[in-house]
C-alpha positions in Angstrom: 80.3 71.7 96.0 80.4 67.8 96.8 78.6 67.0 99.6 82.3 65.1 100.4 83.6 68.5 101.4 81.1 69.3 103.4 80.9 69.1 107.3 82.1 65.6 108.7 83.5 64.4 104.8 87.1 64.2 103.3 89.5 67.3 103.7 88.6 70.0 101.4 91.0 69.9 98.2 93.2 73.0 97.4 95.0 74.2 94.7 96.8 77.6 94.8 97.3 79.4 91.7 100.4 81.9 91.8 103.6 81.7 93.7 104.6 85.4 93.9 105.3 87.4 97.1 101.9 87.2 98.2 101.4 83.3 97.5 103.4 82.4 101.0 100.5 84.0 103.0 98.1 82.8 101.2 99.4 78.4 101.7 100.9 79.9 105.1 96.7 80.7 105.8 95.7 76.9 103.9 97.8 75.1 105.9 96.4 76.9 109.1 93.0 75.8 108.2 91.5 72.6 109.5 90.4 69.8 107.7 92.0 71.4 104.4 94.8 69.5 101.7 96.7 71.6 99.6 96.9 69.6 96.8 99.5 71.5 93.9 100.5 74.7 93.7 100.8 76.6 90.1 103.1 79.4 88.2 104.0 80.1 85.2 107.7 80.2 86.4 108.3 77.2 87.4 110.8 77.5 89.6 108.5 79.3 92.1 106.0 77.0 92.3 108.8 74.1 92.9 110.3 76.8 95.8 106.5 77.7 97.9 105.7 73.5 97.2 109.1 72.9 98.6 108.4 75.9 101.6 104.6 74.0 102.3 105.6 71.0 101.7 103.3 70.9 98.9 103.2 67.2 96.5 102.7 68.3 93.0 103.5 71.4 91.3 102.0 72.7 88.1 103.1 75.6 85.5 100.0 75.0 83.4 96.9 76.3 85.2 94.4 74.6 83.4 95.9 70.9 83.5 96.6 71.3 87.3 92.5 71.9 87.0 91.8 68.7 84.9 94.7 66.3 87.1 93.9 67.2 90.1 90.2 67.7 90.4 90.5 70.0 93.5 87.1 71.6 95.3 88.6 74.5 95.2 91.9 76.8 94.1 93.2 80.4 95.6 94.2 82.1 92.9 96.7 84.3 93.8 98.2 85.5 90.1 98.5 88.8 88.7 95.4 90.9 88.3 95.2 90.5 84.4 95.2 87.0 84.7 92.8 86.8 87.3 89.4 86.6 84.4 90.9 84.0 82.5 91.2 81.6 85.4 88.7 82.4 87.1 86.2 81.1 83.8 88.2 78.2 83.9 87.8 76.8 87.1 84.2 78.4 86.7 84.2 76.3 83.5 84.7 72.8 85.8 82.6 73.2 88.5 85.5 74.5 90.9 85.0 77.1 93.8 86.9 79.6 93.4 89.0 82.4 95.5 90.8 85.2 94.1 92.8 87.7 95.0 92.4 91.8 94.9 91.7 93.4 92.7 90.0 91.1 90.9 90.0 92.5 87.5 92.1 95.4 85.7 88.4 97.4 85.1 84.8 97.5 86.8 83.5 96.7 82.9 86.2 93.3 83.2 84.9 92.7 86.5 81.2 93.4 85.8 81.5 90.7 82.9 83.1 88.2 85.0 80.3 88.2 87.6 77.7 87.8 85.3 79.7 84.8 82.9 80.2 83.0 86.5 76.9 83.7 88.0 75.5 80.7 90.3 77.9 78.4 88.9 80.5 77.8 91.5 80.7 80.2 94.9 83.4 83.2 94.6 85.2 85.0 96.7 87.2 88.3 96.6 89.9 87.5 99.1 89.6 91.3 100.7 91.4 90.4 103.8 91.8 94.2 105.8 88.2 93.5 107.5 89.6 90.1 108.8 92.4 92.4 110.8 92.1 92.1 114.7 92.2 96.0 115.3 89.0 96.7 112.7 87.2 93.6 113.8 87.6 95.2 117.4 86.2 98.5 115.6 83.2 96.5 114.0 82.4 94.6 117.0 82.4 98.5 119.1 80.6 100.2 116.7 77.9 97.0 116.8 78.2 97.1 120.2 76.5 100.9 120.5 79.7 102.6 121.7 79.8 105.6 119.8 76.3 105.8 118.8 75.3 106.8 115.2 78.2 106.9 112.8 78.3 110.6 111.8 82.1 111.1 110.4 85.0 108.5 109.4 88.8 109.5 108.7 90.8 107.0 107.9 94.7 108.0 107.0 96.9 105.7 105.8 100.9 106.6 105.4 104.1 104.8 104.2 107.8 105.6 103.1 107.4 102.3 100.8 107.2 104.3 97.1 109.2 107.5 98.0 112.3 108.2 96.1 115.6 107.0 97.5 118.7 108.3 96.0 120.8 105.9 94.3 118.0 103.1 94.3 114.7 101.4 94.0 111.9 102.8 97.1 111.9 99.5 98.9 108.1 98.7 98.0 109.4 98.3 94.4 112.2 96.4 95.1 110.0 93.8 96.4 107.5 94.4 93.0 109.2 96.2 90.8 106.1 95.4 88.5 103.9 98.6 90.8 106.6 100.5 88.6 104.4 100.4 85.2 100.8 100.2 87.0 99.0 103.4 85.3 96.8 103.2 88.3 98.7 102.7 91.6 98.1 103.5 95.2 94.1 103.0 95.2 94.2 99.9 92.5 97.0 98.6 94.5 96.6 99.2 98.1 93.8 101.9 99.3 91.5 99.4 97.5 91.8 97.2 101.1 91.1 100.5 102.9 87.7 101.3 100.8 86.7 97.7 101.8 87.6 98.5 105.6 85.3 101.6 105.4 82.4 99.7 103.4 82.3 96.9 106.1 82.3 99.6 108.8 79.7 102.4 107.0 77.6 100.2 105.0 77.5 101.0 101.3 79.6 104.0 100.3 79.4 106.4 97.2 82.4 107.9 96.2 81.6 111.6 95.5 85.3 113.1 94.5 88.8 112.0 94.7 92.1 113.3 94.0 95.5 111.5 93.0 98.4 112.7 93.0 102.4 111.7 92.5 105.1 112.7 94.1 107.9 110.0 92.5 107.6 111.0 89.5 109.4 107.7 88.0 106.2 106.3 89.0 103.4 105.0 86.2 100.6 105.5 88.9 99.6 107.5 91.8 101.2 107.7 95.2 99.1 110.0 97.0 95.1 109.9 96.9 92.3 111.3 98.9 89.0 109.9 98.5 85.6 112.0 99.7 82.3 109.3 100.0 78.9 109.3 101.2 77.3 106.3 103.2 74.3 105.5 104.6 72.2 108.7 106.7 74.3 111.2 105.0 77.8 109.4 106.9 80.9 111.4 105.3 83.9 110.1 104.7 87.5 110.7 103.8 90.1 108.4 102.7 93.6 109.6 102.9 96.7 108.2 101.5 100.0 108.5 100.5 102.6 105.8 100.5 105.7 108.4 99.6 105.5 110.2 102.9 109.4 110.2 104.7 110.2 109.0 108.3 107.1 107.0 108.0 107.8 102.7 108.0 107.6 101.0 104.7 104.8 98.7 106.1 101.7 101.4 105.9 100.4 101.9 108.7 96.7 103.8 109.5 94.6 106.0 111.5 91.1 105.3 111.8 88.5 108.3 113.4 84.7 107.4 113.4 82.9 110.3 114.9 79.5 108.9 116.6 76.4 111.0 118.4 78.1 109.5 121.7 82.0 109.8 121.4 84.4 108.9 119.0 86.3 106.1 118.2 90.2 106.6 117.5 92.5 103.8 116.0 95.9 105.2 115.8 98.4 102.7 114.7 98.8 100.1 117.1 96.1 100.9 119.8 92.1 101.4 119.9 90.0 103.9 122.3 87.7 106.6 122.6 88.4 110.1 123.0 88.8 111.6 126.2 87.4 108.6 128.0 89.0 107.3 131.1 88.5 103.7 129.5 91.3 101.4 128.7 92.6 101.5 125.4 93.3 98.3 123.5 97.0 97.3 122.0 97.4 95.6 118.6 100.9 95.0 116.8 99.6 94.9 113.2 103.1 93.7 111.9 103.1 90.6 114.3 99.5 89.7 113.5 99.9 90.2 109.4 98.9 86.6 109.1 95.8 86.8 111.1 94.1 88.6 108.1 94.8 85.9 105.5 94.3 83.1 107.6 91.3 84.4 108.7 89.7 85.5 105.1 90.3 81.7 104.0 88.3 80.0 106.8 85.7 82.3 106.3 85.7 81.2 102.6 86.1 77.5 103.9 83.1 78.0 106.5 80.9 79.4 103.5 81.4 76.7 101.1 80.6 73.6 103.9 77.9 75.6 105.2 76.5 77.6 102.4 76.3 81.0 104.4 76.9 83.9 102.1 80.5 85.4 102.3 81.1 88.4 104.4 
């Protein structure tokens, strides 16, 4: 990256590739960020792009990824586009020397994503943007389990339930009203969704193996999964469970989750909107994860920002 960019030079350049659901989070983080210019914003259907550039007040607006690339010259671009386009842009930006943030999953396979890490190596800095371990309730759960609260990590739970895929009669579950695309995907709630959780458990745990899972579906006009439970293995023989299902009635579309680390000196117990340990007369914290949605985007791009002016690996 130009030295330009760096600490005390010009604003850093953006470019935001993709102006789907997601994208609004995404330029809604950007234009949080300091010293940052969103330069263009890109989609094949035009008349997103011209709506989120309208929305940001964004100046130029592209439907061609890779001459929004050569005009604009940007340090870096967000590319927020559906997951099988994400290895073809990603090689083109690669390809011109910009930095480059993409977001999960970022590739359809591990083989595609395997092969994209090795074709961009050293080239540029890349980032997944995994934004769950930027939320304020599991920062609070790294920084106690850092801290020595509950000891050694022993055990982890972590249960995550919404109504958003469950048949309703007469209509689309309101998750695929919003994307009806999750309809075809042969892979669904862990490619789609418990992917962010496996990340939450990686950044608390340390590396993870994943020793069984099970998926199953209960709409069956469904492609993909709806229900999964994941068994892994971390670090000293940690167990693990991860625990979904996203077709679960009288629960809120948004998902919402229940985290249980079991230490060798008490256990930790986030349950939805508030964090404590068990049977301990301390205070328990309050979160409202559907007011603070943001936070976790914002928050993944200036820790990509901070990386490429300071050079510090990413999280």
């Amino acid at each position: 990256m130009s030295q330009k960019a760096g600490p005390g030079g010009r604003p850093l350049r953006v470019a935001v590739a993709g102006a789907g659901y997601i994208s609004q989070f995404h330029l809604a983080g950007w234009k949080d960020t300091p010293n940052v210019e969103i330069v263009a914003v890109c989609d094949s259907a035009v008349e997103k792009a011209q709506a989120r550039a309208a929305q940001f007040g964004v100046p130029r607006l592209y439907a061609d990824f890779a001459e929004m690339l050569d005009r604009e010259r940007p340090d870096a671009v967000d590319i927020a586009t559906p997951v099988g386009t994400h290895g073809a842009l990603v090689r083109m930006a690669a390809d011109r020397g910009v930095q480059v943030m993409v977001q999960k999953p970022m590739t359809s396979t591990v083989a595609e994503a395997e092969a994209l890490i090795r074709d961009v190596g050293e080239r540029v800095r890349f980032m997944v943007h995994e934004n769950f371990r930027f939320r304020p309730h599991y920062v609070a759960v790294r920084e106690w389990v850092a801290a020595g609260r509950i000891g050694d990590i022993r055990h982890a739970r972590l249960t995550v339930r919404s109504s958003g895929f469950a048949p309703v009669a007469g209509g689309m579950p309101p998750i695929l009203a919003r994307q009806p695309y999750l309809l075809t995907f042969p892979r669904l709630l862990i490619f789609e969704a418990l992917i962010h959780h496996l990340d939450v458990l990686r950044c608390l745990l340390g590396p993870v193996t994943v020793t069984s899972a099970t998926l199953s579906r209960i709409n069956t006009a469904l492609a993909g999964e709806d229900v999964a439970t994941v068994l892994l293995r971390g670090p000293f023989n940690i167990r693990a469970v991860l625990d979904g299902n996203f077709s679960a009635p009288g629960y809120p579309v948004v998902p919402v989750d229940r985290l249980e680390i079991v230490g060798t000196r008490a256990t930790l117990l986030y349950d939805v909107t508030r964090l404590g340990l068990v049977g301990s007369s301390d205070p328990w914290l309050a979160f409202d994860p559907q007011e603070t949605y943001q936070v976790c985007f914002t928050e993944a791009i200036r820790h990509f920002v901070h990386g490429l002016r300071t050079g510090e690996p990413f999280a």
